[in-house]
Backbone atoms as SQL, in Angstrom:
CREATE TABLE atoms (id INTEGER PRIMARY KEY, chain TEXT, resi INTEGER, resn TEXT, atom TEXT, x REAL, y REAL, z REAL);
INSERT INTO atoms VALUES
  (1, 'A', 1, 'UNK', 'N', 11.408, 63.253, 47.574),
  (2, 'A', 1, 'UNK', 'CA', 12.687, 63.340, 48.250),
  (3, 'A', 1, 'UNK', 'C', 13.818, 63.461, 47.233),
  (4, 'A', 2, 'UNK', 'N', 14.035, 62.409, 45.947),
  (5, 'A', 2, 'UNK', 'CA', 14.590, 62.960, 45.368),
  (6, 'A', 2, 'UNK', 'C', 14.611, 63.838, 44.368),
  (7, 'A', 3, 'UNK', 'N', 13.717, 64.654, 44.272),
  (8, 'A', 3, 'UNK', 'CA', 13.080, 65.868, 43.534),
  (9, 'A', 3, 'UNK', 'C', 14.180, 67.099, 44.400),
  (10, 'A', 4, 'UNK', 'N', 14.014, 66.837, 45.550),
  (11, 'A', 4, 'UNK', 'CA', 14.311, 68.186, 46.374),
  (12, 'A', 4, 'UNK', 'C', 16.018, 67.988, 46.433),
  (13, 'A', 5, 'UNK', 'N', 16.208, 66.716, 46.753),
  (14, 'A', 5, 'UNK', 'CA', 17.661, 66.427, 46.769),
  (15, 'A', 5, 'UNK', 'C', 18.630, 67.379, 45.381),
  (16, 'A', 6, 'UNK', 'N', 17.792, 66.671, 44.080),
  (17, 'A', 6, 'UNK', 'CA', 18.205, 66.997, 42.730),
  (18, 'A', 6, 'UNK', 'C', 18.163, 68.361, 42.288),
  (19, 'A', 7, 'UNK', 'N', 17.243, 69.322, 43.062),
  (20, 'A', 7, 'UNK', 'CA', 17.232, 70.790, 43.258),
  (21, 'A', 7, 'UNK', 'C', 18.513, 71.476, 44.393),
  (22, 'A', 8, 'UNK', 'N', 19.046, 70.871, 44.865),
  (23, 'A', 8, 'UNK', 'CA', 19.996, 71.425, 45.432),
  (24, 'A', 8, 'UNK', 'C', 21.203, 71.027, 45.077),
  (25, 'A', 9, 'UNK', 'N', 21.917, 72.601, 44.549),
  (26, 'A', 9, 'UNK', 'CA', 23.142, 72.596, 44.019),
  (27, 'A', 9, 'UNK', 'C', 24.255, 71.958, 44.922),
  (28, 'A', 10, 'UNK', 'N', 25.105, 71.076, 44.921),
  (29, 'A', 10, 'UNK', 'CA', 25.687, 70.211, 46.079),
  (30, 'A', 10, 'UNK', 'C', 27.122, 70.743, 45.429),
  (31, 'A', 11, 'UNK', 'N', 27.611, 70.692, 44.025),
  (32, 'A', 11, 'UNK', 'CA', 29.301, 70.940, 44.199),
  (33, 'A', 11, 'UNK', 'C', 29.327, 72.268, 43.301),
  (34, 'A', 12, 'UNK', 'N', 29.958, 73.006, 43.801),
  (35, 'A', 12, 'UNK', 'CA', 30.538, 74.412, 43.104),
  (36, 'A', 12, 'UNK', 'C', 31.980, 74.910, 42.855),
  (37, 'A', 13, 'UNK', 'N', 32.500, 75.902, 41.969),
  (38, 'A', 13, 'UNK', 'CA', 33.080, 76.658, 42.297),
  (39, 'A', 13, 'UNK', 'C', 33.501, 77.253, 43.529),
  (40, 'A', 14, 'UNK', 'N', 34.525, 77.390, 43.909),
  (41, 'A', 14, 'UNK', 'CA', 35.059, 77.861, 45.113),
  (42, 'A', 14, 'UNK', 'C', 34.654, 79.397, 44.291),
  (43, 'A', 15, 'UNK', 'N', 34.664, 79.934, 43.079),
  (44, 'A', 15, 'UNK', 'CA', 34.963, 81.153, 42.534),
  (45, 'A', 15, 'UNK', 'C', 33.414, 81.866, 42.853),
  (46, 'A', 16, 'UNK', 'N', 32.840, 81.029, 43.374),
  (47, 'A', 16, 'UNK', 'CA', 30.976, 81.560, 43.439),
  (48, 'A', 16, 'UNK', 'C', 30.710, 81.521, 44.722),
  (49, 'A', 17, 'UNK', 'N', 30.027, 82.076, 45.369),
  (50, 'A', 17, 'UNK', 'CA', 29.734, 82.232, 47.006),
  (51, 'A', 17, 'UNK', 'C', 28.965, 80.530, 47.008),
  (52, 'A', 18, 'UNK', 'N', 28.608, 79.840, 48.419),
  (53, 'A', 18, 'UNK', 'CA', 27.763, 78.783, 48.412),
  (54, 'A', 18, 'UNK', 'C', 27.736, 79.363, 50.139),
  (55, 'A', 19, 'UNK', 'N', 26.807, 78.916, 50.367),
  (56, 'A', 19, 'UNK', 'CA', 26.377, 79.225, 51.602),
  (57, 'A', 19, 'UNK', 'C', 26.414, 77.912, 52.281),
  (58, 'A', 20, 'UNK', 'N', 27.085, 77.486, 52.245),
  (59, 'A', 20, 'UNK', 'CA', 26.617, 75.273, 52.746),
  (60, 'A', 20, 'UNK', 'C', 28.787, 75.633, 53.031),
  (61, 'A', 21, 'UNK', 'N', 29.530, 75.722, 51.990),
  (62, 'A', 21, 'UNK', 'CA', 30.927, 75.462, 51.684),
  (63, 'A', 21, 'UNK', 'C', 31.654, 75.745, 53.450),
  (64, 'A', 22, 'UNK', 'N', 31.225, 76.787, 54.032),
  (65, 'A', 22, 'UNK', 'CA', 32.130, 77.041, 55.315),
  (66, 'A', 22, 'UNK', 'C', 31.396, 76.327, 56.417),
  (67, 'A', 23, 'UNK', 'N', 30.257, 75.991, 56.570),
  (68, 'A', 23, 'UNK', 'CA', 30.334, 74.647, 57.665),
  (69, 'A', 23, 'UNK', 'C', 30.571, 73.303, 57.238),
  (70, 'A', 24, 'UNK', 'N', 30.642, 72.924, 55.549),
  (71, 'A', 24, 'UNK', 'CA', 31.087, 71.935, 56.054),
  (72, 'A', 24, 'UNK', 'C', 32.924, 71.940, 55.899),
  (73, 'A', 25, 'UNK', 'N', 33.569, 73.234, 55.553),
  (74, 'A', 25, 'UNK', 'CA', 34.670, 72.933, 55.779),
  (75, 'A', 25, 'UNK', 'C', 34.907, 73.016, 57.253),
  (76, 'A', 26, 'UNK', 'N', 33.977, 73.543, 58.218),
  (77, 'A', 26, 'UNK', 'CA', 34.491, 73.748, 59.315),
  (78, 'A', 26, 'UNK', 'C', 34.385, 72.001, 59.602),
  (79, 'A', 27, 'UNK', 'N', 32.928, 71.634, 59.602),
  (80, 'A', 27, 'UNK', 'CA', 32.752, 69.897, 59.846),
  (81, 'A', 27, 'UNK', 'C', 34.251, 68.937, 59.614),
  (82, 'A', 28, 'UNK', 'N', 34.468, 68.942, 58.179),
  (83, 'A', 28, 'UNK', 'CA', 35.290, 68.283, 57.855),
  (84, 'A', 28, 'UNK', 'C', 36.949, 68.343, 58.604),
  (85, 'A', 29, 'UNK', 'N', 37.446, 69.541, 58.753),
  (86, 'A', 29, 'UNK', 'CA', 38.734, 70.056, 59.880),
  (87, 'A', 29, 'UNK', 'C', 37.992, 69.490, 61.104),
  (88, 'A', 30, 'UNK', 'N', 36.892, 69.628, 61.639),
  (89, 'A', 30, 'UNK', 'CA', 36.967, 69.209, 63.110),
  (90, 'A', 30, 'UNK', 'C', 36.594, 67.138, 62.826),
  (91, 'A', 31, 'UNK', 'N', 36.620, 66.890, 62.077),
  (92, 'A', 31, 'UNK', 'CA', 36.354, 65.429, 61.796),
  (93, 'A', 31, 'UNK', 'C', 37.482, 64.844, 61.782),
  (94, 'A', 32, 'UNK', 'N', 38.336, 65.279, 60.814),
  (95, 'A', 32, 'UNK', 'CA', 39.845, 64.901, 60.999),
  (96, 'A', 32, 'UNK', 'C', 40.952, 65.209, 61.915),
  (97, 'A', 33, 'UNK', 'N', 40.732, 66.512, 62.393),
  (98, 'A', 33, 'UNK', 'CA', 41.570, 66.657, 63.781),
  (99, 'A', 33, 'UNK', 'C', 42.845, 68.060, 62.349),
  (100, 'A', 34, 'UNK', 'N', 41.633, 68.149, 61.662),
  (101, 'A', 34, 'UNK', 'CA', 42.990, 69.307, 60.664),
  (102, 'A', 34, 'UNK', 'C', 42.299, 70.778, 61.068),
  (103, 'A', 35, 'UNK', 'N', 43.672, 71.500, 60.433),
  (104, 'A', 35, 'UNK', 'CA', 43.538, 72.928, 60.678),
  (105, 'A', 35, 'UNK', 'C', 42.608, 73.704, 59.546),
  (106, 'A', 36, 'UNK', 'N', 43.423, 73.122, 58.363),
  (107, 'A', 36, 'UNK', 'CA', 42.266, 74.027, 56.808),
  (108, 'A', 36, 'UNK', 'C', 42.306, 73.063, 55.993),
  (109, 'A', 37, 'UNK', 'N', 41.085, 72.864, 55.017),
  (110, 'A', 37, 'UNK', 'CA', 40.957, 72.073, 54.201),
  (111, 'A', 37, 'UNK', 'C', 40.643, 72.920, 52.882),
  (112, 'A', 38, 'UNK', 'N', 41.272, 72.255, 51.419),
  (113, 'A', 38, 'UNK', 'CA', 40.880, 72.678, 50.180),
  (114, 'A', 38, 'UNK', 'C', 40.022, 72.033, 49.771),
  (115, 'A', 39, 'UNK', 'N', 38.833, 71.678, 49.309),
  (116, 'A', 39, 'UNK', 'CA', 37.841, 71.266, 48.616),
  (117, 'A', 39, 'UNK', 'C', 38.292, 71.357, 47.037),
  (118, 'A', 40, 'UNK', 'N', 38.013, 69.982, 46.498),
  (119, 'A', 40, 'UNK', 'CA', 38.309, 70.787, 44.942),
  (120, 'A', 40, 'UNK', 'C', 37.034, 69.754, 44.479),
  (121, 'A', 41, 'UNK', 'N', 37.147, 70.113, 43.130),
  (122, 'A', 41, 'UNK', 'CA', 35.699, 69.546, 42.280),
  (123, 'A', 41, 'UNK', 'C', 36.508, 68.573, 41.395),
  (124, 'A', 42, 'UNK', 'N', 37.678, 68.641, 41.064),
  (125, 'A', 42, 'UNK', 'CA', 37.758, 67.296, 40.078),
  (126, 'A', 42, 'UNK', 'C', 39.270, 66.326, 41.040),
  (127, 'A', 43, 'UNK', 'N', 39.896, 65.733, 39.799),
  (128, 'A', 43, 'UNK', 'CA', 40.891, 64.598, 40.260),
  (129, 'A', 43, 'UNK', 'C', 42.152, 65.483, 40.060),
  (130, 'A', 44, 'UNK', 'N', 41.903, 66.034, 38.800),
  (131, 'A', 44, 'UNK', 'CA', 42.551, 66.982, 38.213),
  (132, 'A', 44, 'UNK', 'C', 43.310, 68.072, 39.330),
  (133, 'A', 45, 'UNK', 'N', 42.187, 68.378, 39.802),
  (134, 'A', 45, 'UNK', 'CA', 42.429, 70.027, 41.215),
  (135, 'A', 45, 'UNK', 'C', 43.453, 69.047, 41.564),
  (136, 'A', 46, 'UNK', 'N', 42.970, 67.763, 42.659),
  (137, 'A', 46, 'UNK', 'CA', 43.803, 67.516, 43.569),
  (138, 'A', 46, 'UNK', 'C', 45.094, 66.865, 43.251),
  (139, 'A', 47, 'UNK', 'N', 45.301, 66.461, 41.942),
  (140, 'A', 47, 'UNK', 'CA', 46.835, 66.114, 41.578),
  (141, 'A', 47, 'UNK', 'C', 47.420, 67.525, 41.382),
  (142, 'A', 48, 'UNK', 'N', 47.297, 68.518, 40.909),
  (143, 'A', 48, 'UNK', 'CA', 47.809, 69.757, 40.914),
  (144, 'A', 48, 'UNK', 'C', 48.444, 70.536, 42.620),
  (145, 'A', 49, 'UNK', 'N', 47.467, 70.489, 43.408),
  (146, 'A', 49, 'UNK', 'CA', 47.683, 70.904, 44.786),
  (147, 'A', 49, 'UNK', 'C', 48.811, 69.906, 45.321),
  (148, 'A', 50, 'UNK', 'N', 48.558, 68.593, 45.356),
  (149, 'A', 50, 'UNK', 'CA', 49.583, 67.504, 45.775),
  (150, 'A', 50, 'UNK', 'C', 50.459, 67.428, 44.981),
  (151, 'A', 51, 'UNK', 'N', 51.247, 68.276, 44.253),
  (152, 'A', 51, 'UNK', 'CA', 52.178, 68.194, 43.208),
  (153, 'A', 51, 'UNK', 'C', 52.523, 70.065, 43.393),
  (154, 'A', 52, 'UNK', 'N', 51.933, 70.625, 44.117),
  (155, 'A', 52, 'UNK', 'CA', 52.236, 71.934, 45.026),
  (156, 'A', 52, 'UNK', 'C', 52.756, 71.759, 46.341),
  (157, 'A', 53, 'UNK', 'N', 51.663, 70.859, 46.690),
  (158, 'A', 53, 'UNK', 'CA', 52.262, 70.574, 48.047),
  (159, 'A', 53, 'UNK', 'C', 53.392, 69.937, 47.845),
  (160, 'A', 54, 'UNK', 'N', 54.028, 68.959, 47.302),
  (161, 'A', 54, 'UNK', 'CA', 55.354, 68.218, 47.479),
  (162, 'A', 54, 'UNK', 'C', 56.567, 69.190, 47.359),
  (163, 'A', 55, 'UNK', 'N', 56.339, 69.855, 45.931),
  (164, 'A', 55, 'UNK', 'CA', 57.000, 70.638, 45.730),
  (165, 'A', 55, 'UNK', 'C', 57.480, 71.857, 47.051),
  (166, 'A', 56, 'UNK', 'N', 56.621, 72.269, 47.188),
  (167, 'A', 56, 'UNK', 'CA', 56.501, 73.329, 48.981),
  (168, 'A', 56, 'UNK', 'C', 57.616, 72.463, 50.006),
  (169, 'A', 57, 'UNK', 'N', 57.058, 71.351, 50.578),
  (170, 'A', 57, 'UNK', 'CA', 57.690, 70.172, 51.257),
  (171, 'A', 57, 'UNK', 'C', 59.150, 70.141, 50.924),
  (172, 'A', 58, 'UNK', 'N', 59.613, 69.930, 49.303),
  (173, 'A', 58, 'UNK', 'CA', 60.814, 69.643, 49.262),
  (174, 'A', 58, 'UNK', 'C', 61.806, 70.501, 49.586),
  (175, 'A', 59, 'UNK', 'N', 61.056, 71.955, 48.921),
  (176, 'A', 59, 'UNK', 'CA', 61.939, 73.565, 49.499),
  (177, 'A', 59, 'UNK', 'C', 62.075, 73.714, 50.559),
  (178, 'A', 60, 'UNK', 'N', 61.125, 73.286, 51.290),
  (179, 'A', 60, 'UNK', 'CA', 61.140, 73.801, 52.944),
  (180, 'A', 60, 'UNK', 'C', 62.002, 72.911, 54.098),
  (181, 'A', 61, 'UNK', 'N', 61.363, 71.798, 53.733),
  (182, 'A', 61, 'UNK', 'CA', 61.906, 70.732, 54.332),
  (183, 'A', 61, 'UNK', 'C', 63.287, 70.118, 54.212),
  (184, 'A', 62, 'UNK', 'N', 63.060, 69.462, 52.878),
  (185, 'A', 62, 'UNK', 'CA', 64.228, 68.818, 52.683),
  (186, 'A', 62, 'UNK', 'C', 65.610, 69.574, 51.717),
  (187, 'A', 63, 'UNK', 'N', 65.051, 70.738, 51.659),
  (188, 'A', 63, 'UNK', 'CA', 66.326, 71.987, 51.625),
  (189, 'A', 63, 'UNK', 'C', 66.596, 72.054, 49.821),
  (190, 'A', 64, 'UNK', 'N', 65.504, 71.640, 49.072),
  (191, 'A', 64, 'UNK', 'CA', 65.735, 71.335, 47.676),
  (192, 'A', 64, 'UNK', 'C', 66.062, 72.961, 46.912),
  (193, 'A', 65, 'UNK', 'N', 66.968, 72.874, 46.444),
  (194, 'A', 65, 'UNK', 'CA', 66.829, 74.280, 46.067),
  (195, 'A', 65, 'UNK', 'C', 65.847, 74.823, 44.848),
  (196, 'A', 66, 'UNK', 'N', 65.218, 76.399, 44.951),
  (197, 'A', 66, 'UNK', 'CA', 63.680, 76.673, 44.385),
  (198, 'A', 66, 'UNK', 'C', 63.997, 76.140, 42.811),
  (199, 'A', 67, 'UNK', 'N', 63.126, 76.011, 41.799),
  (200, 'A', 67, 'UNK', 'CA', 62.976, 75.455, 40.496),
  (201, 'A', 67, 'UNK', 'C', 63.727, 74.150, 40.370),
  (202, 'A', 68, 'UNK', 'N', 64.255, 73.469, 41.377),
  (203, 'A', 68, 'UNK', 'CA', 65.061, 72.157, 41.257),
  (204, 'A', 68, 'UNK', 'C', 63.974, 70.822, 41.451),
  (205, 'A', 69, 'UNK', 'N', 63.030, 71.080, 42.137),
  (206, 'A', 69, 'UNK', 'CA', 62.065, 69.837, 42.249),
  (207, 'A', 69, 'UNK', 'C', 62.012, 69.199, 41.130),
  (208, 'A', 70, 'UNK', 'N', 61.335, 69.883, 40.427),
  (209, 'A', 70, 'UNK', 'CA', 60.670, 69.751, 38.770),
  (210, 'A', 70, 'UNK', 'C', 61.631, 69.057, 37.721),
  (211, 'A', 71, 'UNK', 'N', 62.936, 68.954, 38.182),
  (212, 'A', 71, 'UNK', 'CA', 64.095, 68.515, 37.167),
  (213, 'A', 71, 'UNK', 'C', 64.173, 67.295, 37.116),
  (214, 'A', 72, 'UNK', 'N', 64.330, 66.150, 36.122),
  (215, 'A', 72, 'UNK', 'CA', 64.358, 64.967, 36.314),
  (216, 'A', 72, 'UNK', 'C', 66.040, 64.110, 36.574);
């Protein structure tokens, strides 16, 4: 059992096809009640995206004007 487990490639590249990646992103959106999900492979990805996303948020939302987030 864990022979077969350890033969199957479980985390990838988004940059490489996986044949497993679109049901369970579909799983995961219908688990949470979300529309699209990003998958990432490190800690790294997801402080980058959430530091996109805020940035996005502040332009849109709270009316920040563009290259002003980032300023201390």
């Amino acid at each position: 059992v864990m022979q077969d487990q350890a033969a199957t490639l479980t985390l990838t590249s988004r940059a490489f096809y996986n044949n497993v990646l679109g049901e369970y992103e579909e799983y995961i959106t219908k688990l949470f009640g979300y529309d699209k999900v990003l998958p990432m492979n490190t800690g790294v990805e997801a402080c980058e995206s959430a530091v996109k996303l805020a940035r996005r948020w502040a332009y849109d939302v709270k009316g920040v004007k563009e290259n002003e987030a980032v300023k201390n």
